[in-house]
N, C-alpha and C positions, 0 to 999 in steps of 0.2 A: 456754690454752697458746699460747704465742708461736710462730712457724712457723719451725725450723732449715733450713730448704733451701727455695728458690722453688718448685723444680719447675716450671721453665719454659725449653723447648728453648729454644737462643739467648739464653740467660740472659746471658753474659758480651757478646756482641756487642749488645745492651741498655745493657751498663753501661757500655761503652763510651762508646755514643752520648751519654748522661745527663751523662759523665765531659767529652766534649766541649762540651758545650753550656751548663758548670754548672750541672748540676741534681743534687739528689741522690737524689730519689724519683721512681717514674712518672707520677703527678701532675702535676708541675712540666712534663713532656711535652705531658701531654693536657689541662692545663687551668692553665694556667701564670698567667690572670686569676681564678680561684677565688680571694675572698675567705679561705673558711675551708674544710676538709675534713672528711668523717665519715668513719673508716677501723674502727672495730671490729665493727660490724653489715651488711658490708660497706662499699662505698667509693659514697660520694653528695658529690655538687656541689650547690652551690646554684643553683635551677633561678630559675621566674618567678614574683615574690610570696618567700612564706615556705616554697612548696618546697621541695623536694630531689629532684636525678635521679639517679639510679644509675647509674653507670661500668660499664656491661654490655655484652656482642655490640654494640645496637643501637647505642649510644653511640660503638662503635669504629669501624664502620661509614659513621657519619656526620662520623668527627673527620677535617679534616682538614692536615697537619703538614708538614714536609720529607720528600721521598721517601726518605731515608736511615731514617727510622722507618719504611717498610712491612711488612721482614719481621718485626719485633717484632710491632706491631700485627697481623702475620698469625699468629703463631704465639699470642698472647692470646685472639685468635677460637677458633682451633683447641683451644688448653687449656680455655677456657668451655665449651666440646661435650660435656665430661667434670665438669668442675668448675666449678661455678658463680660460686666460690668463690675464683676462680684468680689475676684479678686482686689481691680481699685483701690472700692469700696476699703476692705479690708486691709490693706494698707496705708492709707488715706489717714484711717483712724487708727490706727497705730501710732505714725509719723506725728498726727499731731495729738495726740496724746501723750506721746515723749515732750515734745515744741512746745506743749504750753505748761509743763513744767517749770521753764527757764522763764526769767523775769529782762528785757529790754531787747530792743528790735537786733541790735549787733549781736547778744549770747547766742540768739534763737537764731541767726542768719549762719553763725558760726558750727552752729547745733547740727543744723540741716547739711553744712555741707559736709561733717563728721560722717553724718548718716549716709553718705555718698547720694545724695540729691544732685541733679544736673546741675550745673550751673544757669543754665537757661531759666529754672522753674525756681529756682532757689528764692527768689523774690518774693514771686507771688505766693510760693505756699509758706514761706516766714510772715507776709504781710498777711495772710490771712489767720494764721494760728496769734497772732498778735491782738489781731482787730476784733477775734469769736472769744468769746466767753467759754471757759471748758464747762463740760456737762454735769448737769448737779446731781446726778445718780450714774455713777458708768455701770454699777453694777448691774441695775436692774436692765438697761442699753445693753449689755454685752452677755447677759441670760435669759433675754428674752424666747431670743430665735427657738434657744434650746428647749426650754419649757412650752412653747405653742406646738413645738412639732412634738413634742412627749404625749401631749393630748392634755395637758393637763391645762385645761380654763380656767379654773377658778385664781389659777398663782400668776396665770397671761393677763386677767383682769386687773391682778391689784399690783404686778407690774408694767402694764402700759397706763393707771393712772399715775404713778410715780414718774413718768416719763411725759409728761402734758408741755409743758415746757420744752419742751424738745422736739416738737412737733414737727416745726417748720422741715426737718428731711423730709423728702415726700415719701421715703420708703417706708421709712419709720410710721410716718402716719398712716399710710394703707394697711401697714400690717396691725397699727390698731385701731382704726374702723372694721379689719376683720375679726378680729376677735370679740370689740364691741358689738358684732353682728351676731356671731355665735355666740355671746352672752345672750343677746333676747330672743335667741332659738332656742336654747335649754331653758332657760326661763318658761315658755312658749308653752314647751314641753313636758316640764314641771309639774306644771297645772293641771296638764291635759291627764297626766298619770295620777297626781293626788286626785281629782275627780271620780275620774275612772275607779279607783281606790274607794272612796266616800261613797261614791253608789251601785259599789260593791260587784262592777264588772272586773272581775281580777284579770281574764286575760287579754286584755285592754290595756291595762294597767302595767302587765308582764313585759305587753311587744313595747307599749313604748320606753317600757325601762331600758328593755334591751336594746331598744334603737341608742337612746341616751349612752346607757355601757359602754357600746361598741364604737362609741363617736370623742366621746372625753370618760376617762378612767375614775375624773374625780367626780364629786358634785355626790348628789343624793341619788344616782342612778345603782350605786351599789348597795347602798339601805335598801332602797325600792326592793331589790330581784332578793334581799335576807328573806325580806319579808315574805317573799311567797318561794322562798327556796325546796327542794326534796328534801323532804325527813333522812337520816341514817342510816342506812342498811344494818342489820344482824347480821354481822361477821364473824367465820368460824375460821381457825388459824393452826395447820397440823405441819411438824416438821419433819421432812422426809431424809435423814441423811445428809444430804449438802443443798438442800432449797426450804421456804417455807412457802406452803399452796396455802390463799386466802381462797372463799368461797362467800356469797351470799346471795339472797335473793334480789331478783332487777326491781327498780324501783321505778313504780308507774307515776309518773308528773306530768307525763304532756310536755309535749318539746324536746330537742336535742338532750336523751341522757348521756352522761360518761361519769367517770370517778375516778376520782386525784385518791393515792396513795401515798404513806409517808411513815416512816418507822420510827417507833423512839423507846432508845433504853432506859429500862426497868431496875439495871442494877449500879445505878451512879454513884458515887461515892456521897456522904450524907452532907445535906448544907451544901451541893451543888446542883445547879438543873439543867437536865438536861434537854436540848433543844429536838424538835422532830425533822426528821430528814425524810425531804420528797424523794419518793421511787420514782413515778410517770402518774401517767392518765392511762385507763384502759374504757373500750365502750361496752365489753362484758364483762357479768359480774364473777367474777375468778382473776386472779393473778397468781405469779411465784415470785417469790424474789431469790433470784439465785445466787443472789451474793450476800448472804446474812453472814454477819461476823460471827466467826467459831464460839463456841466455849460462852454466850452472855445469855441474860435474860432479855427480851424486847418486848414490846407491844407492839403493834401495827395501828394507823388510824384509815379509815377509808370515809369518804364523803361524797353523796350522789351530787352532782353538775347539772344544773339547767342553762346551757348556753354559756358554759366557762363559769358561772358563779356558783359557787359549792354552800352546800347547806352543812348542817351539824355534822359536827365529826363522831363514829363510829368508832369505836375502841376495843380490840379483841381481847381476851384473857391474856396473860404472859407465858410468851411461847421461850421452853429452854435449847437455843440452839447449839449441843456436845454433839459432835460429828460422833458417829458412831466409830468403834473399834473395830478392826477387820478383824476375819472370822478368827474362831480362836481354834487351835488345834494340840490336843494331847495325845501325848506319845511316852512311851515307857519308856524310864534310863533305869541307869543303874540304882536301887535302893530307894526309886521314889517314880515320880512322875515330873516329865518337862512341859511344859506350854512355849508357844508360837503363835505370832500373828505377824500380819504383813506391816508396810511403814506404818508405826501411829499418825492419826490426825498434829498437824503442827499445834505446839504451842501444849499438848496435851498430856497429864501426868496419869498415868496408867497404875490402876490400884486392883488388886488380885486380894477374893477371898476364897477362903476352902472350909468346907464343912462337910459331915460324913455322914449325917440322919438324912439331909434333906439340901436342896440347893439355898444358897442364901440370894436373900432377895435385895441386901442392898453393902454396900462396903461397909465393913465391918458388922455385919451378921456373921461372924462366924471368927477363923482364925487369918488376920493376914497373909501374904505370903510375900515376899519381896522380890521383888522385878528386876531383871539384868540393866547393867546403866547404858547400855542400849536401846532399853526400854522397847524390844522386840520379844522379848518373851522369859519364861522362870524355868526356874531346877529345882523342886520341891522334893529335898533328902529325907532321908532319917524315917521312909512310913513304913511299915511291916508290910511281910508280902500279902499277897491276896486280899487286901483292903481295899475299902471301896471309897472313892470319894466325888465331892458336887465342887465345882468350880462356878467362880465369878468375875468378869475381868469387864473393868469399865475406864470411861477414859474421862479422867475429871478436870475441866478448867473455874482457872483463879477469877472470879470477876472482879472488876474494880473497883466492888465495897466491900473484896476481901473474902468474901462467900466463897462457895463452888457450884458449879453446873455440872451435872453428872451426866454420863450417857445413858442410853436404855441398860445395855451390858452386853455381854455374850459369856452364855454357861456351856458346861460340859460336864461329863463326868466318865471314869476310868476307874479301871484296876490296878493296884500296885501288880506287877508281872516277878518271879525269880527269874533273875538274868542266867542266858546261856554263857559257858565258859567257853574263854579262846582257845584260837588252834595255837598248840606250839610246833611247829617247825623244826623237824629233826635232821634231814638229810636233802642234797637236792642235785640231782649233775645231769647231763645231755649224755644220751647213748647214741653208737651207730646208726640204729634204726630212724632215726628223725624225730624221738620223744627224750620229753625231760622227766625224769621218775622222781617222785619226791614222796619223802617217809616223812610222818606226822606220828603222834601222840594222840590218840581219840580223846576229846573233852570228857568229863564225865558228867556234864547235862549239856544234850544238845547234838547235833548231828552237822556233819563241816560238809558245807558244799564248794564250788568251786568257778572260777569264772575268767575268761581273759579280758584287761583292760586296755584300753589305749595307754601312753605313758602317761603318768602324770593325773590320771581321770580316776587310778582304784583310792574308793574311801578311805578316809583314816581308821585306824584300830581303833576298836572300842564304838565307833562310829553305829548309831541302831540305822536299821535299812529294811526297807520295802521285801517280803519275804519272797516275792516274782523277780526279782535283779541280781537272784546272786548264783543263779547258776545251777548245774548238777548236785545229787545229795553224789560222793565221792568216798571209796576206803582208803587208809594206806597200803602195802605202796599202791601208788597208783602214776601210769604215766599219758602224760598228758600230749597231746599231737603239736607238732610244730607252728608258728604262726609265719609269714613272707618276714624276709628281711626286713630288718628296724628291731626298735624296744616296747616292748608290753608288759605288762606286769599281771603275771599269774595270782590272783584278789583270794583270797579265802575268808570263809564265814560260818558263823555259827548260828546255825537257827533250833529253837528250842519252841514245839507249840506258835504263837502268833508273832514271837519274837526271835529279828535277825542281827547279830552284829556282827561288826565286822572285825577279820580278824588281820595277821601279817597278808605280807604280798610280795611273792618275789620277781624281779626285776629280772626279763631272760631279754638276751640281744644276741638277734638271730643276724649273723656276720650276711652280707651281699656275696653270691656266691660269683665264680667264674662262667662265663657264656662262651659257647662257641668253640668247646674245647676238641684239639685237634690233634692228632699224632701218626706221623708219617718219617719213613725211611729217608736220610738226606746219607750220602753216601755211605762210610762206616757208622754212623751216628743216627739216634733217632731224635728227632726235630718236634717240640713240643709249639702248639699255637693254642691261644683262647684270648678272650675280650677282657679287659681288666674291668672290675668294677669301679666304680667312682670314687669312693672313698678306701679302697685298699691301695699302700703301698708296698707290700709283700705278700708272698703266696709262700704253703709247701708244698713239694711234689715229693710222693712215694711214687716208686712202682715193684712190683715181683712179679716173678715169671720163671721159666725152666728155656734151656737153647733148646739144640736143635737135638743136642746130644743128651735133653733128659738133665743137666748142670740145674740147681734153684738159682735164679739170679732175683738180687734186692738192692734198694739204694733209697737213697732220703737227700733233698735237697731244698734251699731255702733262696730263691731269688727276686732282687729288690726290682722296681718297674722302671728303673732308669737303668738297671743293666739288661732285662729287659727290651728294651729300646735299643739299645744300642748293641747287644748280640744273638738275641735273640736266646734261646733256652734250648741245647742239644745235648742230647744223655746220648752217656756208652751203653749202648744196647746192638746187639748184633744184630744182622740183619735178618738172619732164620731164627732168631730167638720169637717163644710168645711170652708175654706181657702183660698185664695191666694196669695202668698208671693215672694218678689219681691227685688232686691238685686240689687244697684248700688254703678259704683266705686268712690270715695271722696278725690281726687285729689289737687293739690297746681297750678296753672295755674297764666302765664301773659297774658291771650288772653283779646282781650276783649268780648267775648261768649266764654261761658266755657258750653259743653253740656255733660253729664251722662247718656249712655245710660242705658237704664234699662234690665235686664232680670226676668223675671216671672216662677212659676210654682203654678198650681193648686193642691191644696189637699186635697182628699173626703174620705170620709169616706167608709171603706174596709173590707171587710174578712181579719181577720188576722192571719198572717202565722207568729208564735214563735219558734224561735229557742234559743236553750242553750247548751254551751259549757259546758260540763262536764270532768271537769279531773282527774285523778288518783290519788286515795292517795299515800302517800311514800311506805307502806308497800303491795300493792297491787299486787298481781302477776302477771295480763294484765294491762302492760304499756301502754296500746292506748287509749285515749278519745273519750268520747261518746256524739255525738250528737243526741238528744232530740228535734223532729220536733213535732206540736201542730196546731191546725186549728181551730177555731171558725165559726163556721159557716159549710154549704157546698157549696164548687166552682162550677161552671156552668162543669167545666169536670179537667183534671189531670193538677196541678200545679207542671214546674219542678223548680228544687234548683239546685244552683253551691255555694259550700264550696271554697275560694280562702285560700290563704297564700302569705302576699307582703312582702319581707324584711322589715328592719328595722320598727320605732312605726306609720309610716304614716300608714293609713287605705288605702286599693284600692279603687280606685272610679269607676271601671268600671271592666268588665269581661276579660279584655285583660291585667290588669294591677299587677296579680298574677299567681303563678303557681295553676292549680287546684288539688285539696282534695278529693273531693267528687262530683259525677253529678247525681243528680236524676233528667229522669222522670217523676215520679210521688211524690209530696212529701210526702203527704196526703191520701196515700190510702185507709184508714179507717177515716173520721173525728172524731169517737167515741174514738178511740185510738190512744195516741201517737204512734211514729216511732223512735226505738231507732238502731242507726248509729256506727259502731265503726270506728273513725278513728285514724291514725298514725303519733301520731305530734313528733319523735322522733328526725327523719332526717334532721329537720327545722332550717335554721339558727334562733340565737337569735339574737337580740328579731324578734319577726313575729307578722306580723297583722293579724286578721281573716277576714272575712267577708263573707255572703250569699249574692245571690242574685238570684231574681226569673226571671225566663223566660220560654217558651213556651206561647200558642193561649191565656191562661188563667191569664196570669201572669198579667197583667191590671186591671182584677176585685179584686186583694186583693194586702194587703199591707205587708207589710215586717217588722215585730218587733226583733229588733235586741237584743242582750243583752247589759249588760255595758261593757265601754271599758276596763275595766281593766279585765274581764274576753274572751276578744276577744283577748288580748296582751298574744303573749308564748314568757317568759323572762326563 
């Protein structure tokens, strides 16, 4: 027997999908590269080899298709839980509902084998779509399923009469003797409630309504529960900002309360209506809605629930939802008064009044005033000083019958102030001493105070400022203390009574000075050492001094960090001469103060301590080099030496900046006689630097005679 009806919820939203897709069976869906099909002993695919796999649960599970086939695919799983059989079924009736379209036994044998039917079955399911009559309602056959399982009876009833003739599938007919079943249950039912009703036991009446309700949606079970529904609540509706808080009292009915909520606007445009839009359900009486559309008018409906059925709906007054204006803040400029608030609410046209008796109370009470196209705040020129006025700033939206929704507002009110005059700037330069002295012109209202900035961070001129940010009250001249290397800018400002602005600023750049500066006797020559800073490629060196003979000696010199490098920095300086010699960096600067700091060192005349590197001839049989220590003079007590070695041709500058060679001690143990040292320069990478240097209690009263570089260099 051929199958009259699928029997599968979402049958037509199925055929749909098939209808779009060009297919005409479900098949073509799920297996659309299937050579050939078996559909009469259920539905099998050709597997791997001469198999066959069965179109079952496990098959659906793994198929996978365009996500518009899911709910199909899920509701085929779901009819397979019951029937095994289900899919078939449902292409069964497909197949021949295509098949008996076509008129004589060879179209429809030809049909079938188009639709890749086996050849084995081809027969008997052509001879059978031939020999059956098609169905005289497919519609109500193929909506069935879907309408019984919706709950809805009364459309199950008067399509499984339309389907009486079509009986003989047996599935078809169990499913409508069930329904016929559950017609004379509610029927049953019916009665038992109108009774109950008539003799006036209402909650009798209620349970079985709501048995009815909760069993089929249609039917008179939903008049029943109107009729003894919860009255309304009195709803009160306040808007706080960005939500609207509904409130009312619980409503006492007996049974399960809650309340459905739902919004509807107020300000529609005319000759259209507008629909109401469900919020939720809550089981207290209070809600917020925290997404009310900006800038409109609404109403709110709310309805108490007995068992999911709502009685009369509740209607609150018309709530205006204008996001309020953040705070509004005034401040004195020049010849009037400025306002400020933070981002407006979106979508929102901000409207400022001004008035001088009294604040106004709503836009246009009073005199306009026009809003920057930023629409963050005004410049309200042209008032006389010492006047007083009342502001008002709101934030108005358009609604879509063209009206406006205003905000509550936000007032202020102020004094016109008479502006301080700026500082003018007369003179500015860095002195020895480590300050920048700068001469000014005193304002004639107003007192200049002073302040260092970071770069880039001092206010613009004219700028009004917090009267705690700007610093010292300062006279002319005045000089001001130095800040670390880098640029700052020296900020000035005029403050007069409550009002500060701001005035010039000069830009000083305090050059990166020399570290580590060093100066010591190298044979005839004094040998200068220090740390270059990072960003200097030139230095100057003064020094002055008198010899030994009371002569003044002076000299000036400008060395780049690549000669530097490469000779290192030795001034004619005698060796009994004193000295002090002094080295700054020489910089390229847009500041307008450009300061150099200096570093010094003093240098006297010493005991001097001679050393020389001695190295081995080619043909000599001890490889190690001999250090030759020398002393002029005799030291207050034992002078020690450290021999270093620093990779490559830089010279070390310090006792940490090599590996050590040699430590003496004492260097000088006899002043009459040299001190001859072996040591081992074999191990050293090339090239190495050498250097000595003295240290211990004594190492202050003499000096250090180094030899030439190129015999301090192991190449």
């Amino acid at each position: 027997m051929l199958p009259r009806f699928p029997n599968l919820v979402g049958f037509e939203d199925l055929d749909a999908l098939l209808a779009e897709h060009a297919h005409v069976h479900l098949l073509d869906l799920l297996a659309p590269d299937a050579p050939t099909l078996r559909v009469l002993d259920g539905v099998w695919v050709p597997g791997n080899g001469l198999s066959w796999k069965p179109v079952d649960a496990a098959f659906l599970r793994a198929w996978h298709g365009p996500s518009t086939a899911a709910p199909a695919v899920t509701a085929l799983c779901a009819a397979l839980e019951h029937d095994r059989l289900a899919v078939r079924r449902v292409v069964l009736y497909q197949l021949v509902r295509d098949l008996q379209r076509h008129r004589g036994r060879a179209v429809v044998t030809a049909r079938a084998a188009h639709l890749r039917i086996h050849p084995d079955e081809i027969p008997y399911i052509a001879a059978a779509a031939v020999a059956s009559a098609p169905g005289a309602d497919r519609e109500a056959a193929e909506s069935l399923a879907s309408v019984w399982q919706a709950g809805s009876l009364a459309r199950a009833r008067e399509l499984a009469e339309r389907l009486t003739e079509q009986r003989v599938d047996h599935v078809l007919d169990r499913v409508c003797r069930d329904i016929e079943r559950a017609g004379r249950v509610r029927d049953r039912l019916t009665n038992i409630a109108t009774r109950a009703e008539a003799a006036g036991d209402t909650d009798s009446a209620i349970t079985v309504w709501t048995r009815l309700w909760k069993r089929w949606a249609d039917g008179p079970a939903y008049d029943g529960l109107t009729r003894h529904a919860p009255p309304g609540p009195a709803v009160r509706a306040r808007f706080g900002g960005d939500r609207v808080t509904l409130d009312w009292q619980h409503v006492e009915a007996g049974g399960h309360i809650d309340y459905a909520v739902a919004r509807l606007a107020d300000d529609h445009p005319p000759g259209q209506e507008a629909a109401a839009e469900p919020l939720g359900t809550v089981s207290v009486p209070r809600f917020e809605d925290t997404t009310p559309p900006p800038g409109r008018r609404i109403r709110y409906l709310v309805a108490a629930r007995r068992d999911e059925v709502a009685g009369a709906w509740a209607t609150t007054a018309t709530v205006s939802t204008a996001p309020e204006l953040p705070d509004l803040y005034l401040e004195p400029i020049r010849g009037g008064i400025g306002g400020r608030w933070a981002e407006p609410p979106a979508g929102a046209e901000i409207r400022v009044t001004r008035r001088a008796d009294h604040p106004p109370t709503s836009p246009g009470d009073g005199t306009d005033v026009p809003v920057r196209a930023d629409k963050r705040g005004f410049a309200d020129t042209g008032l006389p000083e010492d006047s007083a006025w009342h502001y008002l700033a709101v934030a108005a939206y358009r609604c879509p019958d063209g009206t406006f929704a205003y905000s509550t507002g936000r007032s202020a009110n102020t004094v016109v102030r008479a502006w301080p005059d700026p500082v003018e700037l007369l003179d500015a330069h860095a002195d020895e001493a480590g300050t920048v002295r700068v001469t000014w012109t005193e304002p004639a209202r107003g007192h200049v105070h002073a302040r260092w900035y970071d770069d880039g961070a001092a206010p613009e001129p004219g700028r009004p400022l917090p009267s705690g940010t700007v610093g010292d009250p300062v006279e002319p001249p005045h000089d001001f203390g130095l800040h670390p290397h880098g640029i700052r800018t020296l900020g000035f400002a005029t403050r007069r009574g409550p009002l500060t602005v701001a005035g010039p600023g000069l830009r000083v750049e305090v050059a990166e000075p020399v570290e580590q500066l060093r100066a010591e006797h190298v044979a005839e020559v004094v040998r200068v050492l220090w740390t270059w800073p990072a960003t200097t490629q030139r230095v100057e060196i003064d020094w002055h001094g008198h010899t030994q003979d009371g002569l003044p000696i002076t000299g000036r010199r400008v060395v780049a960090r690549a000669e530097y490098r490469v000779r290192g920095v030795d001034l004619p300086i005698a060796a009994a001469s004193t000295c002090r010699i002094t080295v700054r960096p020489i910089v390229t600067s847009d500041a307008d103060v450009l300061v150099r700091p200096a570093r010094a060192v003093p240098l006297g005349a010493r005991r001097t301590v001679r050393y020389r590197i001695r190295k081995p001839n080619l043909f000599a049989r001890d490889r190690r080099a001999t250090v030759v220590i020398t002393i002029d003079g005799r030291p207050e007590g034992p002078v020690g030496l450290t021999l270093l070695a620093r990779p490559g041709r830089e010279m070390p500058l310090t006792v940490e900046q090599g590996r050590v060679l040699l430590r003496l001690p004492d260097a000088c143990p006899d002043p009459d006689r040299p001190l001859d040292i072996r040591v081992d320069l074999r191990d050293l990478p090339r090239p190495s630097h050498l250097r000595a240097f003295l240290d211990g209690p004594n190492a202050a009263s003499c000096r250090l005679e180094h030899p030439s570089t190129e015999t301090l260099l192991v190449t």
